[in-house]
PDB file of N, CA, C and O in Angstrom:
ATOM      1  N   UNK A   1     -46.083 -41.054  25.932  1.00  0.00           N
ATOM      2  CA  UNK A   1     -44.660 -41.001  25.627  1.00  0.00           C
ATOM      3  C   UNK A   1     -44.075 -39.655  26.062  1.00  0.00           C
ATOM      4  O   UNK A   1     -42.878 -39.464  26.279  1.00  0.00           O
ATOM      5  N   UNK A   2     -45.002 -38.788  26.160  1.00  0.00           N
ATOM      6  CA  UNK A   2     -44.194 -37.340  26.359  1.00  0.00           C
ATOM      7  C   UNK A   2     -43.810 -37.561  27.855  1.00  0.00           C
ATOM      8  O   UNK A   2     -42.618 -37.498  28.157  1.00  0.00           O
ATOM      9  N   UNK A   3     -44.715 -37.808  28.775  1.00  0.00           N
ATOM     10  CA  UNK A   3     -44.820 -37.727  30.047  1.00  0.00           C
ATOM     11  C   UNK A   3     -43.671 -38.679  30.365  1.00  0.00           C
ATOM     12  O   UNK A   3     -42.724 -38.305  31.057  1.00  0.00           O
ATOM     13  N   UNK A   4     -43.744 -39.748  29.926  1.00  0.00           N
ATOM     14  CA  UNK A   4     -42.233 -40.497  30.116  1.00  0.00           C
ATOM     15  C   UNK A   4     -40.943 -39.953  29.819  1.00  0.00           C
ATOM     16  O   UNK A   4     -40.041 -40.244  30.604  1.00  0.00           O
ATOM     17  N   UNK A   5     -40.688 -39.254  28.886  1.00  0.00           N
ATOM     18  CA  UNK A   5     -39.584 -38.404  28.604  1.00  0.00           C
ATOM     19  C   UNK A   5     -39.575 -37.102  28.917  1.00  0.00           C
ATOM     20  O   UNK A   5     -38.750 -36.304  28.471  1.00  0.00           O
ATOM     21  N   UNK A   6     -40.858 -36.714  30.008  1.00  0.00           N
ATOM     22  CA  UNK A   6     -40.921 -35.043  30.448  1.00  0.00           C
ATOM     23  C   UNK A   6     -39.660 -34.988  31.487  1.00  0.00           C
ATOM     24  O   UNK A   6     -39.734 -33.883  32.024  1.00  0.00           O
ATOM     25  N   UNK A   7     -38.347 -35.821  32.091  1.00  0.00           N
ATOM     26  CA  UNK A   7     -37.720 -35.659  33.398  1.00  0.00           C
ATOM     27  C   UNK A   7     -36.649 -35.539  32.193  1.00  0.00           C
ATOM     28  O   UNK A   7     -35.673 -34.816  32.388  1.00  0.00           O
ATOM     29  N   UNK A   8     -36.759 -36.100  31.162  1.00  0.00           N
ATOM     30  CA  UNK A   8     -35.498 -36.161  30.222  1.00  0.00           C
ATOM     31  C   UNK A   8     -35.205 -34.763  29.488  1.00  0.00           C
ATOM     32  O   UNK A   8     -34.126 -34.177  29.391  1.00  0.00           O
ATOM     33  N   UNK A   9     -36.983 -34.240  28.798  1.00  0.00           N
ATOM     34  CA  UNK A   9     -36.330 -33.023  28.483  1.00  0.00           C
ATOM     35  C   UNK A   9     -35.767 -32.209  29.389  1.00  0.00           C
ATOM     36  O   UNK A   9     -34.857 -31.403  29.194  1.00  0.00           O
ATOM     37  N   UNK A  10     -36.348 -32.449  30.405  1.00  0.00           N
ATOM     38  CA  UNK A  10     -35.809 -31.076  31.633  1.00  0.00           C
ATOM     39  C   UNK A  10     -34.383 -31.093  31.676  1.00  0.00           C
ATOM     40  O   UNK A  10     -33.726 -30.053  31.618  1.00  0.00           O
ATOM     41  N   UNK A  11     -33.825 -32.337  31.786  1.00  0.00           N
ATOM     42  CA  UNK A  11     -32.519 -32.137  31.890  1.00  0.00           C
ATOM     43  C   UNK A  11     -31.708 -32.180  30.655  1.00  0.00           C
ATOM     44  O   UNK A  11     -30.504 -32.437  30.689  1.00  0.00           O
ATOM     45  N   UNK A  12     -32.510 -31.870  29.297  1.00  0.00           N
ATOM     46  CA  UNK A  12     -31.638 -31.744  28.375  1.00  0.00           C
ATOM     47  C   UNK A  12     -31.837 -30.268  27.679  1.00  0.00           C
ATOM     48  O   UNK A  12     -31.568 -29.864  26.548  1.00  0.00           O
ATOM     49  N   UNK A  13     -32.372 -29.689  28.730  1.00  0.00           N
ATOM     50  CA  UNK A  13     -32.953 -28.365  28.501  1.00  0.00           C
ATOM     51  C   UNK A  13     -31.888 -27.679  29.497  1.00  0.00           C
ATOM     52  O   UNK A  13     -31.435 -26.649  28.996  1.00  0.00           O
ATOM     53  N   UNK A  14     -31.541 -27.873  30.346  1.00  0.00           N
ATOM     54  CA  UNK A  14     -30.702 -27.783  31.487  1.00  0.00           C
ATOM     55  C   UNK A  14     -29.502 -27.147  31.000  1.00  0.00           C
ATOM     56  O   UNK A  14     -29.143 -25.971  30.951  1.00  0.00           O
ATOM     57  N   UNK A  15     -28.688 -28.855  30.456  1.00  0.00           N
ATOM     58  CA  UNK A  15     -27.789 -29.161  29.693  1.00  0.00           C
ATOM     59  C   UNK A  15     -27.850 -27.954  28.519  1.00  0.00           C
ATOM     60  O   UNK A  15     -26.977 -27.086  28.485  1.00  0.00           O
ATOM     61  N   UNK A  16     -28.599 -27.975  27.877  1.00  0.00           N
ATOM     62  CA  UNK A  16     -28.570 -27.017  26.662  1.00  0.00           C
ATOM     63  C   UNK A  16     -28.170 -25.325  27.258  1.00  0.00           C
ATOM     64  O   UNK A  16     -27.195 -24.731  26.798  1.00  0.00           O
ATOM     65  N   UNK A  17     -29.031 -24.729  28.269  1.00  0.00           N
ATOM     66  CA  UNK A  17     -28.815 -23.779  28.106  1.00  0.00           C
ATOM     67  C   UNK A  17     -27.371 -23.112  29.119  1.00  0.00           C
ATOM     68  O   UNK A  17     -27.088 -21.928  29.301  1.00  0.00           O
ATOM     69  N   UNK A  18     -26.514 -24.594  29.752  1.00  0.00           N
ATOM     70  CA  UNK A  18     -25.700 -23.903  30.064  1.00  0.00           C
ATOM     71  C   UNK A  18     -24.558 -24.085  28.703  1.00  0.00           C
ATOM     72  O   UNK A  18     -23.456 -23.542  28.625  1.00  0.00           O
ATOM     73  N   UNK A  19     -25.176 -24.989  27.717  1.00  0.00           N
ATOM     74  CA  UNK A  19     -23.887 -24.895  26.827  1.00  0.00           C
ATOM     75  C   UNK A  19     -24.295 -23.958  25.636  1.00  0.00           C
ATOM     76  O   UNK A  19     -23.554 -23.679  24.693  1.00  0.00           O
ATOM     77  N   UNK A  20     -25.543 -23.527  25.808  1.00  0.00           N
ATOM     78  CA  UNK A  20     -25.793 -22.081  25.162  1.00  0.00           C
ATOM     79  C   UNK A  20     -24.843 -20.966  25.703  1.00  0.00           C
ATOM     80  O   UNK A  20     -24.093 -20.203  25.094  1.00  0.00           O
ATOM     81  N   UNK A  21     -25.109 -21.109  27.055  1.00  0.00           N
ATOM     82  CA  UNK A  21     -24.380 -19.803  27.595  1.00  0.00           C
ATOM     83  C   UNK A  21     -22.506 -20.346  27.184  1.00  0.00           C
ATOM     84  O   UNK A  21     -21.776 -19.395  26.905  1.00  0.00           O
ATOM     85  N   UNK A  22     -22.194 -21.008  27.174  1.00  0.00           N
ATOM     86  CA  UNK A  22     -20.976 -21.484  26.960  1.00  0.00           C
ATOM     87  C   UNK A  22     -20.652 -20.918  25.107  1.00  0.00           C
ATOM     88  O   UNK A  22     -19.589 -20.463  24.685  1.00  0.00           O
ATOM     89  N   UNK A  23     -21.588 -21.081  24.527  1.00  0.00           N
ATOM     90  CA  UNK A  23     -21.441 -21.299  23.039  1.00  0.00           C
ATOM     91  C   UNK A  23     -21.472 -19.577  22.110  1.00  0.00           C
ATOM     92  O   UNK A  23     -21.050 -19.081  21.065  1.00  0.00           O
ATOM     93  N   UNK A  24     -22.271 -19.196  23.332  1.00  0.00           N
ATOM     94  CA  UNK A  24     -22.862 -17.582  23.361  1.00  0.00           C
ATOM     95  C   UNK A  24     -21.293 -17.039  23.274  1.00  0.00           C
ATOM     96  O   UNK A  24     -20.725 -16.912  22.189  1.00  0.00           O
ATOM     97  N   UNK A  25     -20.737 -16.771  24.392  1.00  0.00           N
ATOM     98  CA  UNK A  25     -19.994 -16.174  24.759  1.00  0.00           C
ATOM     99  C   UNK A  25     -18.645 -16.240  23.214  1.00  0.00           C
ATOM    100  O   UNK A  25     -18.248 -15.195  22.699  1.00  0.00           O
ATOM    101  N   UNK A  26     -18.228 -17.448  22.804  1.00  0.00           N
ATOM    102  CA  UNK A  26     -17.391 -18.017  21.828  1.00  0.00           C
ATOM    103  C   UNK A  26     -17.997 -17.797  20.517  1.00  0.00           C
ATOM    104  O   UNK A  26     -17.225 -17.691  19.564  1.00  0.00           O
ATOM    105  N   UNK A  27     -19.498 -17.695  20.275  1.00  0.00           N
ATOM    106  CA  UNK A  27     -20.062 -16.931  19.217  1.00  0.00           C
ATOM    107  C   UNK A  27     -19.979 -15.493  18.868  1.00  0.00           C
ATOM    108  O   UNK A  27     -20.048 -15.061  17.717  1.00  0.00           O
ATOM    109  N   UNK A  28     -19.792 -14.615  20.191  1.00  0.00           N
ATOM    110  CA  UNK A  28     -19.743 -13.049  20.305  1.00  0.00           C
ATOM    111  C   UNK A  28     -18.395 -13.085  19.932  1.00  0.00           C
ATOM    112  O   UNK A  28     -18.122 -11.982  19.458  1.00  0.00           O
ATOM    113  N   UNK A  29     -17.354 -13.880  19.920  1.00  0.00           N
ATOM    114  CA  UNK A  29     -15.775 -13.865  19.941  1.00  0.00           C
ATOM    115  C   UNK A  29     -15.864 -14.076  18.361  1.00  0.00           C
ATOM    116  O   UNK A  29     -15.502 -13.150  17.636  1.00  0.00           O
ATOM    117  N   UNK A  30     -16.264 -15.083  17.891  1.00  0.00           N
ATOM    118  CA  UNK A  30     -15.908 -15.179  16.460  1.00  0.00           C
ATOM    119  C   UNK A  30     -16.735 -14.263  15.573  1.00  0.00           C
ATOM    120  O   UNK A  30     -16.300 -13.913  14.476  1.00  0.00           O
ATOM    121  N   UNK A  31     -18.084 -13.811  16.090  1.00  0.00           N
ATOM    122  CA  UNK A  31     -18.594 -13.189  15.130  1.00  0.00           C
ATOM    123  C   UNK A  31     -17.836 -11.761  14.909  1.00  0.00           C
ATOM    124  O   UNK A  31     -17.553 -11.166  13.870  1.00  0.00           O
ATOM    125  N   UNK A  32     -17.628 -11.459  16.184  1.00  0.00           N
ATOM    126  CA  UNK A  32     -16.498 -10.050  15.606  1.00  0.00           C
ATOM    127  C   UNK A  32     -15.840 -10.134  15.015  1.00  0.00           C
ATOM    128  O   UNK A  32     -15.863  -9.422  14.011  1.00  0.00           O
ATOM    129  N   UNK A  33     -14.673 -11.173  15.245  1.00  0.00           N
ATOM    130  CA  UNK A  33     -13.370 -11.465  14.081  1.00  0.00           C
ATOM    131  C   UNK A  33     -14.057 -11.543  12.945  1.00  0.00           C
ATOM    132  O   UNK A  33     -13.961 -10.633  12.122  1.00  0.00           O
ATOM    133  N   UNK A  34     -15.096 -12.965  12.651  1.00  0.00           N
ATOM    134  CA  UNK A  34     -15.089 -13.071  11.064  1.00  0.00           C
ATOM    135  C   UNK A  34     -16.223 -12.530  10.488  1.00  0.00           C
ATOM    136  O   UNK A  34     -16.445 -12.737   9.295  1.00  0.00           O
ATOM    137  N   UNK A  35     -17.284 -11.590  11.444  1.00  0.00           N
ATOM    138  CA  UNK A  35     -18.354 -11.131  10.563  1.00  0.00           C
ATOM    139  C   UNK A  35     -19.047 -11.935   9.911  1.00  0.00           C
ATOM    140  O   UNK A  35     -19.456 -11.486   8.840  1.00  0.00           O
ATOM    141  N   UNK A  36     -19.462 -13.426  10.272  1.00  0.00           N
ATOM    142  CA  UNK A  36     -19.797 -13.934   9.288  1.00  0.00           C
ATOM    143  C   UNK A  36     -21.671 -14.630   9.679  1.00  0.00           C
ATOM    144  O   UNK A  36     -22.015 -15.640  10.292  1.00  0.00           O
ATOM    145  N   UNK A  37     -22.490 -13.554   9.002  1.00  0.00           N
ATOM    146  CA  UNK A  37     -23.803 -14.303   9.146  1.00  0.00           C
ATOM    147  C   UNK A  37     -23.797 -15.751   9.126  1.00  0.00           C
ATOM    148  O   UNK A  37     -23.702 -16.321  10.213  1.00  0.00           O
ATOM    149  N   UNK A  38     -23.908 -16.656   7.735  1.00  0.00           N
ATOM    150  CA  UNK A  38     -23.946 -17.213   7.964  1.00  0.00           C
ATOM    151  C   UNK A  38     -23.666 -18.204   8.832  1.00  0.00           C
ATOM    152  O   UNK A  38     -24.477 -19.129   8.867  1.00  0.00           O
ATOM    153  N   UNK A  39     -22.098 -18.283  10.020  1.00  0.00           N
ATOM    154  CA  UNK A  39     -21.699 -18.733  10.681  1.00  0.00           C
ATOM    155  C   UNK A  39     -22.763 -19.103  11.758  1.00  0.00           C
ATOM    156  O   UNK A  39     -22.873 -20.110  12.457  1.00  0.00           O
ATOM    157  N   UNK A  40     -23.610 -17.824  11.657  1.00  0.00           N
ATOM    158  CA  UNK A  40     -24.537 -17.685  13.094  1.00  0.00           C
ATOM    159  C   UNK A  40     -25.713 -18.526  12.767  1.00  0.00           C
ATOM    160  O   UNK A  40     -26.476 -18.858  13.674  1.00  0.00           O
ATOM    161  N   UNK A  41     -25.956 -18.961  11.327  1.00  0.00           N
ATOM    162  CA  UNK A  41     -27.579 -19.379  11.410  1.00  0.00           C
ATOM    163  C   UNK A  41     -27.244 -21.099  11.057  1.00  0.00           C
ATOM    164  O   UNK A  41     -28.021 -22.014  10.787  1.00  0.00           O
ATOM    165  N   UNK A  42     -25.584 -21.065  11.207  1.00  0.00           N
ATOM    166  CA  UNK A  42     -25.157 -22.476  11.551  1.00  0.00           C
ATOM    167  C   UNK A  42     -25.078 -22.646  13.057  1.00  0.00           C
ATOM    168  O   UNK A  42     -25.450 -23.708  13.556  1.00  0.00           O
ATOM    169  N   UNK A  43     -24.709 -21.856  13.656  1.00  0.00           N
ATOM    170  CA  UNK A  43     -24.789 -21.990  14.951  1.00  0.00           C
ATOM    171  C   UNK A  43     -25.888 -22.244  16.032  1.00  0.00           C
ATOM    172  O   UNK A  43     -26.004 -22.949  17.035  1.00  0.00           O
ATOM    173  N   UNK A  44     -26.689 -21.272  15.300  1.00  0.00           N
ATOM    174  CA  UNK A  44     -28.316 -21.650  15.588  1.00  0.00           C
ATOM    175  C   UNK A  44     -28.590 -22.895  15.359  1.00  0.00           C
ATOM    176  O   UNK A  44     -29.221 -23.362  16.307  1.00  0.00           O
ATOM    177  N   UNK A  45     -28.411 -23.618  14.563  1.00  0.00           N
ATOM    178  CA  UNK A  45     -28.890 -25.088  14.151  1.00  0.00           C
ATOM    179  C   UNK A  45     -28.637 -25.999  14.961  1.00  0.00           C
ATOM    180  O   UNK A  45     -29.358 -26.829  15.514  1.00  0.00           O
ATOM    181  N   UNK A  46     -27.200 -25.721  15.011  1.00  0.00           N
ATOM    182  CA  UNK A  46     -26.252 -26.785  15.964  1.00  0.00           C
ATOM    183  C   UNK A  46     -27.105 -26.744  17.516  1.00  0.00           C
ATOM    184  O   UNK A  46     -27.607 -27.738  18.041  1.00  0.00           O
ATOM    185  N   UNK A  47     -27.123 -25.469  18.034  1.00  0.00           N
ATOM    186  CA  UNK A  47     -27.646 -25.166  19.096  1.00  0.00           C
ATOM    187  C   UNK A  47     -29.566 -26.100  19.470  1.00  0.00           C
ATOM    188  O   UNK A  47     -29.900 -26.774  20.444  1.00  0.00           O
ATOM    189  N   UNK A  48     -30.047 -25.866  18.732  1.00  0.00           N
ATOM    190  CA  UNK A  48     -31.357 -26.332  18.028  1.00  0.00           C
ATOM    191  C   UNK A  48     -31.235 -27.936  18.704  1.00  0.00           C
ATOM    192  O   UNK A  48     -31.890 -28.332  19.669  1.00  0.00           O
ATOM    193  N   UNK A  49     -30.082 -28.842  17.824  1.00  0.00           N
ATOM    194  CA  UNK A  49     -29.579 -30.507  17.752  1.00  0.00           C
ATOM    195  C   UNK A  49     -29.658 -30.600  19.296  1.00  0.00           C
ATOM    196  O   UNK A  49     -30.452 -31.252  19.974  1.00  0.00           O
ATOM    197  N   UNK A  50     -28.644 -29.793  19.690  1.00  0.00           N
ATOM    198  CA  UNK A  50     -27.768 -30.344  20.902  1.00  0.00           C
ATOM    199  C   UNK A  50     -28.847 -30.525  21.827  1.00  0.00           C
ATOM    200  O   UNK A  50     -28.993 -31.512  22.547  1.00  0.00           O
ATOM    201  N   UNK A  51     -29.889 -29.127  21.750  1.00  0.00           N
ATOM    202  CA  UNK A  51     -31.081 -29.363  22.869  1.00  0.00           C
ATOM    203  C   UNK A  51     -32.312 -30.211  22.501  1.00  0.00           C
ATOM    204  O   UNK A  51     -33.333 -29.887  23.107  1.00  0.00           O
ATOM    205  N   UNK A  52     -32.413 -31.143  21.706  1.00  0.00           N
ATOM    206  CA  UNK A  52     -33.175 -32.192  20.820  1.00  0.00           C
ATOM    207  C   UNK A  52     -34.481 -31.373  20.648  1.00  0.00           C
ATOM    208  O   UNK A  52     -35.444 -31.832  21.262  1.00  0.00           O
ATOM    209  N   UNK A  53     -34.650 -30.460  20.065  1.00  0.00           N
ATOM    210  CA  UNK A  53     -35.121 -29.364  20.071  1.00  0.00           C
ATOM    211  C   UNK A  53     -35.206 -29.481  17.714  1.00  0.00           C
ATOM    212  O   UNK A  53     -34.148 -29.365  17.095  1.00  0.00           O
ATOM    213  N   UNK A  54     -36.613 -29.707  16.912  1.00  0.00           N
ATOM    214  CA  UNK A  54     -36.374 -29.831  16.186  1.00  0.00           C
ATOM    215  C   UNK A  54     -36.855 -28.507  15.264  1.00  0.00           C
ATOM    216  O   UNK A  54     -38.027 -28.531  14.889  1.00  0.00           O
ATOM    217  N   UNK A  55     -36.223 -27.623  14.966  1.00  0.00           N
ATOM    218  CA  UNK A  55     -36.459 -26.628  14.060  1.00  0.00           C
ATOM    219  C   UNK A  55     -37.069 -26.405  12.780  1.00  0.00           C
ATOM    220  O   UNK A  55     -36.937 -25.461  12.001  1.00  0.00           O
ATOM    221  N   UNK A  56     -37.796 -27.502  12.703  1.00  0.00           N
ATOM    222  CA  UNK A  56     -38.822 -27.594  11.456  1.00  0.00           C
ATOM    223  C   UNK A  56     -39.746 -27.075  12.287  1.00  0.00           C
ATOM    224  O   UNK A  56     -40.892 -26.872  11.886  1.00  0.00           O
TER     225      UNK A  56
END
């Protein structure tokens, strides 16, 4: 099963890290304004989902 879905992660790894770099940039923007840790270790999570990537 992995090997069948090894062309899938690639491209959802792809996908992920240009909308990391997308998400990065809009994270450095809000974390200045609102200072807000927690915001970031929500952000992390989200980030985590999007790249089917499971953080347990």
């Amino acid at each position: 099963m992995l090997n069948w879905n090894e062309h899938e992660a690639e491209n959802k790894t792809e996908k992920g890290e240009q909308v990391y770099g997308l998400m990065a940039g809009f994270k450095s923007d809000f974390i200045d304004h609102a200072g807000n840790a927690v915001g970031s270790v929500s952000d992390a999570a989200a980030e985590f989902a999007m790249m089917g990537i499971s953080s347990k």
